[in-house]
C-alpha positions as CSV (number, residue, x, y, z in Angstrom):
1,X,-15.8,-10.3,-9.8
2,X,-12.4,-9.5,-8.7
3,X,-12.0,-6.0,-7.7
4,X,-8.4,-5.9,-9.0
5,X,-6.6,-7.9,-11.4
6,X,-3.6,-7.4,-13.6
7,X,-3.3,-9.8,-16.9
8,X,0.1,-10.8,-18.5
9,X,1.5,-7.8,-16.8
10,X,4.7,-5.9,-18.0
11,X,6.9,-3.0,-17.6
12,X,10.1,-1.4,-18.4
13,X,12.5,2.0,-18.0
14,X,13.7,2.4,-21.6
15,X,15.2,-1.0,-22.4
16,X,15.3,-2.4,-18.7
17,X,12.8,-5.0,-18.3
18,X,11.0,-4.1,-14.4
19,X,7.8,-6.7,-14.4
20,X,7.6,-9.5,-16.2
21,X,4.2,-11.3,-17.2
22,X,2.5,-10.4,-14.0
23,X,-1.0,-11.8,-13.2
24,X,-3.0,-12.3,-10.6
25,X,-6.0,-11.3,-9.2
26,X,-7.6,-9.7,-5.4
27,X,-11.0,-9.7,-4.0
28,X,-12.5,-7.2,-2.1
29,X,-11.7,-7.0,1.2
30,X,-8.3,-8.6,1.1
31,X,-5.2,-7.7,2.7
32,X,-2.1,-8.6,0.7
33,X,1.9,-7.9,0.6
34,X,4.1,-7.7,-1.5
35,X,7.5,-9.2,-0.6
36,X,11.1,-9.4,-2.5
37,X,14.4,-8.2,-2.2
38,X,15.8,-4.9,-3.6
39,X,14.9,-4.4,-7.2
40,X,12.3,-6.7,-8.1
41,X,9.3,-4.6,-8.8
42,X,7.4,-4.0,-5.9
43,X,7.1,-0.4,-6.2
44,X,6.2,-0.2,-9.4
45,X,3.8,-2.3,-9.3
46,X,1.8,-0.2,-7.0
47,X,2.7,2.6,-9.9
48,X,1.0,0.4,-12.4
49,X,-2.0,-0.6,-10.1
50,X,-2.4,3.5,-9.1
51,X,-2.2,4.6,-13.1
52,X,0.8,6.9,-11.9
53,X,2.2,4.7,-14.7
54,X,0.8,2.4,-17.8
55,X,2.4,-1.1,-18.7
56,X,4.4,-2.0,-21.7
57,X,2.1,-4.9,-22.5
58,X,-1.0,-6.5,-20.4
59,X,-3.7,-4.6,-18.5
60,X,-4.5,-3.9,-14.8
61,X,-8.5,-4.0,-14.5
62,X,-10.1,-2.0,-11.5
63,X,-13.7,-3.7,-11.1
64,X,-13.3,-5.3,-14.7
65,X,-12.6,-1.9,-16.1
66,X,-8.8,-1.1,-18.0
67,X,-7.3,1.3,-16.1
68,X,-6.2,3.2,-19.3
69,X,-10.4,3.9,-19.6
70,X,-10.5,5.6,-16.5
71,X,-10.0,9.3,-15.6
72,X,-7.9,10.5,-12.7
73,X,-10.6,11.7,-11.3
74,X,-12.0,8.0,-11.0
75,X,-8.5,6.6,-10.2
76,X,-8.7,8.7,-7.1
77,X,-11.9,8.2,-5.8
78,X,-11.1,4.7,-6.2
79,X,-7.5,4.2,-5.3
80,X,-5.1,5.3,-2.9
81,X,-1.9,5.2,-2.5
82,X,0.6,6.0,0.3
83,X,4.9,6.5,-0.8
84,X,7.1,5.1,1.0
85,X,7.9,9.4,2.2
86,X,7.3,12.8,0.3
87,X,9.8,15.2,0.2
88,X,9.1,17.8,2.9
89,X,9.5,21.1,0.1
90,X,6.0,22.9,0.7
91,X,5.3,24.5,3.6
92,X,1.4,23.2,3.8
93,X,-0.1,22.5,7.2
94,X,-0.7,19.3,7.8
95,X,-4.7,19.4,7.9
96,X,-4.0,21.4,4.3
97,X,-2.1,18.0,2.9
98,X,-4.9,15.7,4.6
99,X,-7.6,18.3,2.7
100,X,-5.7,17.5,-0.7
101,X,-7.6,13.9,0.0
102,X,-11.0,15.0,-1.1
103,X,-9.7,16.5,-4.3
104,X,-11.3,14.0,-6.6
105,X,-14.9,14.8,-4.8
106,X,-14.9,18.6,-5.5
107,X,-15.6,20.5,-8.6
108,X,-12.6,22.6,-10.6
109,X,-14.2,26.0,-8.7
110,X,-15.5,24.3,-5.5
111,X,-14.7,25.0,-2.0
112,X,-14.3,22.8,0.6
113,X,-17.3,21.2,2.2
114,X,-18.2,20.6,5.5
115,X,-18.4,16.8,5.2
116,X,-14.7,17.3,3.4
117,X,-13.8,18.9,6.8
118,X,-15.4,16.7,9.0
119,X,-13.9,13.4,6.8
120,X,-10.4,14.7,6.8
121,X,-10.8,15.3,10.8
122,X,-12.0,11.6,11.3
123,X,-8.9,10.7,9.3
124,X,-6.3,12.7,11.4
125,X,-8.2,11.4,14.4
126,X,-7.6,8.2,13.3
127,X,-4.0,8.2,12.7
128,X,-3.2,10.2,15.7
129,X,-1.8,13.8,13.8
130,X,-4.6,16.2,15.2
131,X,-2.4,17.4,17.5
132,X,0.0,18.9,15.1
133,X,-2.8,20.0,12.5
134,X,-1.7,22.9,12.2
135,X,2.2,22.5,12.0
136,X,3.9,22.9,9.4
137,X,4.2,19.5,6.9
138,X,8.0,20.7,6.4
139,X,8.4,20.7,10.4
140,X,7.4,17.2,11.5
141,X,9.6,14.5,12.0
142,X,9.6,11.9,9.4
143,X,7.2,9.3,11.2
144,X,4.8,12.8,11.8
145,X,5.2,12.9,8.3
146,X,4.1,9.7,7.2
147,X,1.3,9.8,9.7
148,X,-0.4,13.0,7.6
149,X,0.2,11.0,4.5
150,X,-1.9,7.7,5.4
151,X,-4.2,10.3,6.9
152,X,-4.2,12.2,3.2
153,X,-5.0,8.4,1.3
154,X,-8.3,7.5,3.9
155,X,-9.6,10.8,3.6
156,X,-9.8,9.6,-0.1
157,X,-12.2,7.0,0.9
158,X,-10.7,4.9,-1.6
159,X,-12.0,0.8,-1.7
160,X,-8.1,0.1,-2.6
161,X,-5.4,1.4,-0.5
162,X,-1.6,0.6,-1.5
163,X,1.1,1.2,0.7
164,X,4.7,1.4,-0.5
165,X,6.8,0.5,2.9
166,X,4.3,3.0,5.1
167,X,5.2,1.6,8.2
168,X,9.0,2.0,8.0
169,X,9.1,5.4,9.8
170,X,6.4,5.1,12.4
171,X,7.5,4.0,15.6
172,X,6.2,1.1,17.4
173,X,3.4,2.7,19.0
174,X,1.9,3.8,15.8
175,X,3.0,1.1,13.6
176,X,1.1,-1.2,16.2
177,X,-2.0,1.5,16.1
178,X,-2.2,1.9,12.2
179,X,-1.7,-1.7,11.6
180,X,-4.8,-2.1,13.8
181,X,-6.8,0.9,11.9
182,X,-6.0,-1.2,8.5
183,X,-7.8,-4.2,10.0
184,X,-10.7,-2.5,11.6
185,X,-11.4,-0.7,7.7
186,X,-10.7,-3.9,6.1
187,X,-13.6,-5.6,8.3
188,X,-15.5,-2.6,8.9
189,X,-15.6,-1.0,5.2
190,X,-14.5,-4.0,3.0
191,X,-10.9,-1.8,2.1
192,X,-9.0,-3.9,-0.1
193,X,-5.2,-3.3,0.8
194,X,-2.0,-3.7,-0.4
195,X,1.1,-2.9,1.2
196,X,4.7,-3.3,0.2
197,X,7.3,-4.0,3.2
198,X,10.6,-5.8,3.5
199,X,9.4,-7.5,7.1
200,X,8.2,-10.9,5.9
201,X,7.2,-11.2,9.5
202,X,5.0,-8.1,9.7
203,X,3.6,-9.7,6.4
204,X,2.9,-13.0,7.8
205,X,1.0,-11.8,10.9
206,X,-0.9,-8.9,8.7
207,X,-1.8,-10.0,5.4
208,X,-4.5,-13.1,4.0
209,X,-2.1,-13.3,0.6
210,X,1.6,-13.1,0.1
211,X,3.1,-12.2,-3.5
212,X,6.6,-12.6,-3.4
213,X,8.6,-11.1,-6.5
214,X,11.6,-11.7,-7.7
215,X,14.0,-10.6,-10.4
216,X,10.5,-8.6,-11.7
217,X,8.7,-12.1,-11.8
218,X,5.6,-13.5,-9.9
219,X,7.5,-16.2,-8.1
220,X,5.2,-17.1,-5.4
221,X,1.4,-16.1,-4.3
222,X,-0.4,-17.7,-2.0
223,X,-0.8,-17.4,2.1
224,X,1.5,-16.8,4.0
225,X,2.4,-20.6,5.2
226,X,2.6,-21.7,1.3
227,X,5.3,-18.8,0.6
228,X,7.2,-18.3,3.3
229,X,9.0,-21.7,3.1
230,X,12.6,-22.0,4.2
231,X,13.4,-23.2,0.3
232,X,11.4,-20.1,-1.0
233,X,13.6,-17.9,1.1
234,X,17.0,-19.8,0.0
235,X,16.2,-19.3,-3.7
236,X,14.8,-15.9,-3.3
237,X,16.8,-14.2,-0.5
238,X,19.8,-16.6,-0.3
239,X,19.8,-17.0,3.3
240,X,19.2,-19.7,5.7
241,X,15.9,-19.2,7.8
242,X,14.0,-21.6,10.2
243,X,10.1,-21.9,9.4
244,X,7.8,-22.0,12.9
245,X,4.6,-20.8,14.0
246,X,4.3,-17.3,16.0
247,X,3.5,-18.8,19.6
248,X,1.0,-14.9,20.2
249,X,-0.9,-15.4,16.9
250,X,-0.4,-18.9,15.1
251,X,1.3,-16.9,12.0
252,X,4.2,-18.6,10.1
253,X,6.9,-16.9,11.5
254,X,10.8,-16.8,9.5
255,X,13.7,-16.8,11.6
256,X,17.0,-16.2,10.0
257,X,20.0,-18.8,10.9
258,X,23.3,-17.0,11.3
């Protein structure tokens, strides 16, 4: 059984069709992104996959279940989901933002536990914020920021984790470090991910699956050789790119032609 799979899928704002007829289906332990320009859906269909919002027509089904059938309570044990950057307005320490991640695991009256403690320190550990646990969140730098948040969605323990762009303000060191962290829990603990980005080469070299949107529609899923073809990108992007294979890695790699 697929652990996540969305049927005839569709969403709008008002009258302003977003998603269009959307389906397709993930096992566990896959890691796929979602690719398309500006516009075309990608972060609301993490939205729709997280429950944060319902479709107009079609169903998203979490281990065969309708999402609509499941509390919030199971959404977040279940799934996590990482925005592309929360607005720095509460002045939480950043081990009391990565504590908000066992939420779903207490009771309305309980405290913290020590194995919520101890969880929430393996996840700081592993996305190098321990040194500024007890900073302010509305202090760090945006990439400090971001760094809490992934921190906040593993200390969820969730068997989907969706990321909307979560890379964009890390620098290199610890975009290289958490990219390696998402393939060691992938292998490790079967984590099903899914992660939005605009770097169709950081795609490529990451992912098993490529879902390429556009204009709100499924236009391409598949690997990332079958996608990323130099007449995808024309018709999608409408720029000229040169298709060759990443001489470190083997991974299709896109080259634009200016």
């Amino acid at each position: 059984m697929s652990i996540l799979c969305t049927q005839n899928l569709s969403f709008r704002y008002t009258d302003k069709p977003v998603l269009e007829d959307i389906s397709f289906g993930l096992d566990r332990a896959e890691i796929v992104a979602v690719i398309g320009p500006n516009g075309s859906g990608k972060t609301t269909l993490l939205k729709l996959i997280n429950a944060t919002l319902f479709p107009f027509s079609g169903r998203v089904l979490i281990e065969g279940k309708d999402t609509r059938q499941w509390t919030r309570r199971e959404i977040a044990r279940t799934v996590a989901i990482v925005p592309q950057e929360s607005p720095a307005i509460f002045p939480f320490f950043a081990e009391e933002i990565v504590m908000m991640g066992r939420f779903p695991y207490r009771g309305s009256l309980a405290f913290e536990t020590r194995a919520d403690y101890r969880i929430a320190r393996e996840a700081m550990a592993q996305t190098d914020c321990l040194s500024f646990a007890r900073r302010r969140f509305n202090e760090l730098s945006a990439g400090e920021r971001q760094r809490v948040l992934i921190a906040r969605a593993l200390a969820q323990e969730p068997k989907i984790l969706l990321l909307d762009e979560s890379t964009v303000f890390l620098d290199l060191k610890h975009q290289a470090q958490f990219l390696s962290l998402l393939r060691q829990l992938n292998r490790d603990s079967h984590l099903t991910v899914i992660f939005v980005t605009h770097d169709v080469n950081l795609a490529s070299q990451n992912a098993d699956k490529l879902l390429l949107l556009y204009k709100g529609e499924k236009y391409a899923i598949g690997t990332p050789a079958d996608v990323l073809t130099a007449r995808n990108m024309k018709e999608v992007y409408d720029v000229d790119v040169g298709i060759d294979l990443n001489p470190h890695d083997g991974s299709t790699r896109v080259t634009l032609l200016t």
